[in-house]
C-alpha positions in Angstrom: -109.0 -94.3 93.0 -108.2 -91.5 90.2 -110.9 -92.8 88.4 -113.5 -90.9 90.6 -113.2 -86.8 90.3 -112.4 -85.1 93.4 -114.3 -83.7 96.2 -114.1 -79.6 96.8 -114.4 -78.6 101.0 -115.4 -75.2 102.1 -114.9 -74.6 105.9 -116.8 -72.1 107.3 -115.0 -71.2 110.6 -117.8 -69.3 111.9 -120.5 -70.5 114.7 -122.7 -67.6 116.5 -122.2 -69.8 119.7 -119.9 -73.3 120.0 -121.8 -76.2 120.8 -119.8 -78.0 123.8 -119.8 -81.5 122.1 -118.0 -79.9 118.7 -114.1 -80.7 118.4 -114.2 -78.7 114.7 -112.6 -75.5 114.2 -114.6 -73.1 114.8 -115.1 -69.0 116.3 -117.6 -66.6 116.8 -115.5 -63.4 116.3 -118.1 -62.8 113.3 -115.8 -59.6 112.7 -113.0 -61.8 110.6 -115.5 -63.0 108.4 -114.7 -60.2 106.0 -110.9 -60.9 106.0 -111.5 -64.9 106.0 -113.5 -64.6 102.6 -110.3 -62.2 101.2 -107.9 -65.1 102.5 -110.3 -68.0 101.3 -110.0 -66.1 97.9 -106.5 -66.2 97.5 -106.2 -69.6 98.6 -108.8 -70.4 95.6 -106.5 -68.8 93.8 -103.6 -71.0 95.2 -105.1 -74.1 93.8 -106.2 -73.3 90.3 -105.3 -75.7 87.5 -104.1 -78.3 90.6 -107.1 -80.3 89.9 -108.7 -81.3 86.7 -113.0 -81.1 88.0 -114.9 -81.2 90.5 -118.3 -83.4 90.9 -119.3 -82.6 94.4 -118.7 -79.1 96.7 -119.2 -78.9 100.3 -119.9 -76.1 102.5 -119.2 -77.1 106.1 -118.2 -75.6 109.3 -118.5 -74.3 112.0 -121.9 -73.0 110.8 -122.0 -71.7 106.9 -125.3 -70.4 106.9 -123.9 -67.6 109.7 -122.9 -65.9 106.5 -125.1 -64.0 104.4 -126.5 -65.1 101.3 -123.8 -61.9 99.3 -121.2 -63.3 101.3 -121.7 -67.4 100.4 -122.6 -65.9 96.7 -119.2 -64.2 96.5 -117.4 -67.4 97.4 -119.1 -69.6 94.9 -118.7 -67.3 92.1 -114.8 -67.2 93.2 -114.8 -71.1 92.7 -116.5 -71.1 89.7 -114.1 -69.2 87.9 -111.1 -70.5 89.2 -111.9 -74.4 89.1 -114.0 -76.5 86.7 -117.6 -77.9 88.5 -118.9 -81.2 86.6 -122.4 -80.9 84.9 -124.5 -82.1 87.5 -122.4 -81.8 90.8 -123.7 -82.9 94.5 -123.7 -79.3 96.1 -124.0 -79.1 99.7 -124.6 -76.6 102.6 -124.7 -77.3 106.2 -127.5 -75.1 107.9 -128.7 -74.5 111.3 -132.7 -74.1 111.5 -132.3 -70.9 113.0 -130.7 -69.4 109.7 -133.5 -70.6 107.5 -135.8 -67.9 105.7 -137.3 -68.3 103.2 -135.2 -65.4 100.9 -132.1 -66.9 102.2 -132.8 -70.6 100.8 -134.3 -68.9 97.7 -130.7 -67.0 97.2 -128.5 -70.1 98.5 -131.0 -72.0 95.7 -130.4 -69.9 92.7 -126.2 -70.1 93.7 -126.7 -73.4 93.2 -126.7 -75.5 96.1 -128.8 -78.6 95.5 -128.2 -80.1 99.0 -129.6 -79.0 102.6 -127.5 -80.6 105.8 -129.9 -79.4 108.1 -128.1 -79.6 111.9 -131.5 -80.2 113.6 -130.0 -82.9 116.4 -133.0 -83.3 118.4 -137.0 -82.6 118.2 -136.9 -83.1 122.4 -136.4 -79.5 124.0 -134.1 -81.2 126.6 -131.9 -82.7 124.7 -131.3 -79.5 122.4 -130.8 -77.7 125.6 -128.8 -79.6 126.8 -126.6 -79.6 123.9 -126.8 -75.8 124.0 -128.4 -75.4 120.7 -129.5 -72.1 119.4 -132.7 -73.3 117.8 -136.2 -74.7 119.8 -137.9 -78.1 118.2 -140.5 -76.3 116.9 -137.8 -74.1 115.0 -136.2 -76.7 113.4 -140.0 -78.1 112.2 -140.4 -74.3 110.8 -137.9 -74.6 109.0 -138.6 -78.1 107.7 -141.4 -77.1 106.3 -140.3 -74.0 104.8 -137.4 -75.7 102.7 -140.4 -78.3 101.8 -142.6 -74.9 100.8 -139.9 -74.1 98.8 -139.2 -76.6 96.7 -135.9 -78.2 98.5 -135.7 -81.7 97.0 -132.3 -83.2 98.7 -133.0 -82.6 102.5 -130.3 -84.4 104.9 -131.2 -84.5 108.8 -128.3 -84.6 111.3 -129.5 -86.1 114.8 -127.4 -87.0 117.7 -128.4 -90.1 119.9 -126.7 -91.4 123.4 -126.9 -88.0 125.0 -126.6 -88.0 129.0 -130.6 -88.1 130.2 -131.9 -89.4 126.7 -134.4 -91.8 127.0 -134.9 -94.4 124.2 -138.7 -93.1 124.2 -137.6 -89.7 123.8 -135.0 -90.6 121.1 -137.8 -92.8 119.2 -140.0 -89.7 119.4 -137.5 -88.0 117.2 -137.1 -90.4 114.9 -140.5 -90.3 114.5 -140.7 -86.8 114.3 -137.8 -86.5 111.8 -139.4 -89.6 108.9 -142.5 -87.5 109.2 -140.9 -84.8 106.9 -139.8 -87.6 104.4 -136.2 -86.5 104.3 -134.2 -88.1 101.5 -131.4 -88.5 103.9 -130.8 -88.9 107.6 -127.4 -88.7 109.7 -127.9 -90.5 113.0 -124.7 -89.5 115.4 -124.2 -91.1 118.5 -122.4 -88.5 120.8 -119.0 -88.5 121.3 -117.2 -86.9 123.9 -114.0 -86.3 122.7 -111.0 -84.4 125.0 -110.6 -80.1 124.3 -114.4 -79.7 124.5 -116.4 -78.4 127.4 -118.1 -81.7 127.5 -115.0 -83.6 128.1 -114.4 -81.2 131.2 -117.9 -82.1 132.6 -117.6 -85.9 132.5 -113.8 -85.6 133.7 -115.8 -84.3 136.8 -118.2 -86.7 136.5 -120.8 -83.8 136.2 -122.5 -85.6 133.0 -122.7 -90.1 132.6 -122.8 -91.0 128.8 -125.0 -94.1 128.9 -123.5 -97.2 129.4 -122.0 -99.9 126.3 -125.0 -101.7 126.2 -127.4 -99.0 126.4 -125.1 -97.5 123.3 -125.7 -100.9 121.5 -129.3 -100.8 122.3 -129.7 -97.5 120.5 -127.5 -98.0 117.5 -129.4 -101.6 116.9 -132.7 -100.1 117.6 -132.3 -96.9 115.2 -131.3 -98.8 112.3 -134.0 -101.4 112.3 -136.0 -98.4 112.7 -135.3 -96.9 109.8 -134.8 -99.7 107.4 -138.9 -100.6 108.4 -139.6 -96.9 107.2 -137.6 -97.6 103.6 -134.3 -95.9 104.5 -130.7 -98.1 103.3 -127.9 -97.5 105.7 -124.9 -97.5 103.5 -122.8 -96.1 106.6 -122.4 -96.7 110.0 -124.7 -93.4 110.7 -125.8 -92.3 107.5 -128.8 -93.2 105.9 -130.5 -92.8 102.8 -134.4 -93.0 100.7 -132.7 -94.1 97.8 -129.6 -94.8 96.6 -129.6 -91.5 94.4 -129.7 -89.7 97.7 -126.3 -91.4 99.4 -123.8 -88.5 100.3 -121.7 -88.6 97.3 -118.8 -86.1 99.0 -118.8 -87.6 102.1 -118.6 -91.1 100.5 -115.2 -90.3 98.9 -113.6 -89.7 102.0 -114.7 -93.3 102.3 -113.2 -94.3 99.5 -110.0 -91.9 99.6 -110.7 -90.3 96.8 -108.8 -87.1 95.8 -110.3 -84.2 97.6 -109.1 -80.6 98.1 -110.4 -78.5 101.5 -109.9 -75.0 101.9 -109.9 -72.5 105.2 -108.6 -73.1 108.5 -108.2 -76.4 109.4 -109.5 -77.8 106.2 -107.9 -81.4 105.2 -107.0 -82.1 102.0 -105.6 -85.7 100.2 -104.0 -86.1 97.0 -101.4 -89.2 95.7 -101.1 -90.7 98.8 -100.7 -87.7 100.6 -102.9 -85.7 103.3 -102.0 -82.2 104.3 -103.9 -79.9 106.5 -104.2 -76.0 107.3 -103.6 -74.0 110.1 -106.7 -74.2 112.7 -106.7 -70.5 113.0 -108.9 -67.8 111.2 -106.1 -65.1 112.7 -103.2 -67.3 111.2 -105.7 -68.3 107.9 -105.8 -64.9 107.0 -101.8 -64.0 108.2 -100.6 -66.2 105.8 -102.4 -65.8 102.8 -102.0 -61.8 103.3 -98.3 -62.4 103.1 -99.0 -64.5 99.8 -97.8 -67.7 101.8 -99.8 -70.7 102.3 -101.7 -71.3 105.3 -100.7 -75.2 105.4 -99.5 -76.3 108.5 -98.5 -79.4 107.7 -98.5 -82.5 105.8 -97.8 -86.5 105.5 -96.7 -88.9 102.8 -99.2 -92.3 103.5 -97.3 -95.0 103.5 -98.9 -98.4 101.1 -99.4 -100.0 104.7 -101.1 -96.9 106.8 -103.3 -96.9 103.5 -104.8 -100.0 103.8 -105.5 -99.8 107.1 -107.2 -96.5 106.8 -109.0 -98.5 103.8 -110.2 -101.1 106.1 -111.4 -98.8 109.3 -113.0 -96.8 106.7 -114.8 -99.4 104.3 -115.8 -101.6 107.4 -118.1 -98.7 108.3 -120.2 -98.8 105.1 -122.8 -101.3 103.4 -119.9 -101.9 100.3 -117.9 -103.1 103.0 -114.0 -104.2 101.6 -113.1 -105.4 98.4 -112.1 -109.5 99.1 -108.8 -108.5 97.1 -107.8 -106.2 99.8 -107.2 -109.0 102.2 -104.7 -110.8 99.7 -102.0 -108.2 100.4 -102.6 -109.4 104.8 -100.6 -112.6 105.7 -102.6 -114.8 107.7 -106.4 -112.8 106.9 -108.1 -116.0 105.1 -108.1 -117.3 108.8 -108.9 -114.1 110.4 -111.8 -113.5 108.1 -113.0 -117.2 108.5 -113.5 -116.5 112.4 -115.0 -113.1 111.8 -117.6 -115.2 109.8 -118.3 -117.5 111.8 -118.6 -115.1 115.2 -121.7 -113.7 112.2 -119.7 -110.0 112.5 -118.9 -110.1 108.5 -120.5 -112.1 105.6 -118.2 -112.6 103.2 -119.9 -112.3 99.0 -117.2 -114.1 97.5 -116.2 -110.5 96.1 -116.9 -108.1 99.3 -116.3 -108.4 103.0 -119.0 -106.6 104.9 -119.7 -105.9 108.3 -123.2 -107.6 110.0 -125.1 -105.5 112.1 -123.2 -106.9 114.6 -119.8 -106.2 113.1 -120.6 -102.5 113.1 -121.1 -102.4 116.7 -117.3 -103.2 116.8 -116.4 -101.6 113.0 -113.3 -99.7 114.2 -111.9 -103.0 115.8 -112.5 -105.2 113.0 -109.5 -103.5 110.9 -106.7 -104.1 114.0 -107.2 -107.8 113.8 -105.6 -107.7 110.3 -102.3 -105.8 111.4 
């Protein structure tokens, strides 16, 4: 894929409190911020001349909008002058609603961020309550409306469905409540419980019952149709878009293993066929780059075989589905994809193999078939 530029990640390790679903690195010892954006800048530093441009920057976390407006400013004008940004980049911020003010957008605005992530999750008290968010419904419609005041064109929504308690009357409520601000883009998550989170701990002790399969199915099924009758194209498993202008461009290269460079603790980064990765530690972050070494932990060489099969887990999950060439290089997959046809979980273009509504229900299986 070198013909598409690279993608540039920012993480932000910072959250004012940790959500107990979230398995990304993150702290709320807001005092290492300081010393984090010195490290992040000599990292910066690091990587100058490795890659040609840029076409898309992402600020994720954690929470980025913790920071201040002078401290996010002094981290962009750091990348600007040690990497080259394409004319018209995709430049993204992830937000909670609680960090929203008017100023601040105005400021993260004239830095040039031309993308809002906005980490709403639910309009349903409950359910944000439950998921020990920081911000109320009516919060998160404040500061819908205030990025709409102001002029913010490129609004992504993240919400989170399958929650222990949710309804699917109270889920369709936000839905509702979230394609009544017209976003240009819309994230629907189903909730994962995944092992190290206080979450995990709770349904170990059987303290908290995600719904069932089915129910899961139900929800997934009944979100998408949803939101393809209100104009909305899902071009990945939970991500969906107005128009085609508005699909996630940085998220889609990841997709398409692109070449992408991430910087700050626990940041991932892939070039040539191979993926390295920092430490997950602000403390060690900041250690190594003091000492002028780098804060890479560690780092694999992708073999031609692990890469197609990330390929296919990958490209399965999106609306482009997997290039029919692909399948040449699998012995025996004519068959396999004749089946997978017929059971009406892909359709096959004669070009593309995608997956059926259906097929992504089961996405992540379909690519084990073929090994």
């Amino acid at each position: 894929m070198t013909d598409i530029l690279p993608g540039l990640y920012i993480h932000i390790p910072f959250c004012i409190k940790k959500c107990p679903y979230c398995d990304f690195y993150s702290t709320d010892d807001l005092q290492s911020v300081s010393g984090f954006i010195d490290a992040l800048e000599q990292e910066i530093f690091l990587y100058k001349n490795r890659f040609e441009k840029f076409d898309t920057l992402y600020f994720g976390g954690g929470t980025p909008t913790v920071l201040t407006a002078a401290d996010i400013e002094r981290i962009f004008t750091c990348l600007s002058k040690h990497f080259t940004i394409s004319l018209e980049p995709e430049i993204t911020i992830e937000a909670n609603p609680n960090d929203i003010t008017r100023e601040k957008f105005k400021r993260l605005r004239s830095i040039g961020f031309n993308r809002i992530s906005l980490g709403v999750q639910s309009f349903d008290e409950s359910a944000l309550g439950f998921l020990n968010r920081r911000h109320t419904a009516s919060e998160a419609c404040e500061a819908i409306t205030l990025l709409r005041q102001e002029g913010c064109s490129n609004l992504s929504i993240d919400l989170m469905y399958a929650i222990p308690g949710q309804t699917m009357t109270s889920w369709m409520d936000t839905l509702e409540q979230a394609v009544s601000f017209n976003p240009e883009h819309l994230s629907c998550y189903q909730l994962t419980i995944k092992e190290q989170t206080p979450f995990w701990n709770l349904k170990e002790k059987g303290s908290i019952q995600p719904p069932d399969e089915e129910a899961q199915e139900r929800l997934f099924l009944t979100t998408a149709a949803f939101l393809e009758r209100h104009g909305y194209i899902q071009y990945e498993i939970s991500n969906f878009a107005r128009e085609e202008k508005y699909f996630g461009l940085h998220n889609s290269k990841y997709w398409q293993h692109a070449p992408n460079l991430g910087l700050g603790p626990s940041a991932h980064s892939f070039f040539d066929a191979t993926r390295w990765w920092n430490f997950a530690s602000v403390r060690q972050y900041i250690h190594m780059l003091q000492s002028s070494a780098s804060p890479v932990e560690g780092s694999e060489k992708i073999s031609g075989d692990q890469l197609l099969l990330e390929s296919l887990f990958l490209q399965f999950r999106t609306s482009q589905g997997v290039d029919l060439e692909m399948f040449k290089k699998i012995a025996g997959a004519e068959k396999i994809l004749d089946r997978l046809v017929q059971a009406k979980l892909v359709t096959n273009s004669g070009t593309r193999v995608m997956a059926t509504k259906q097929g992504l229900l089961v996405a992540d299986s379909l690519p084990l078939l073929f090994v």
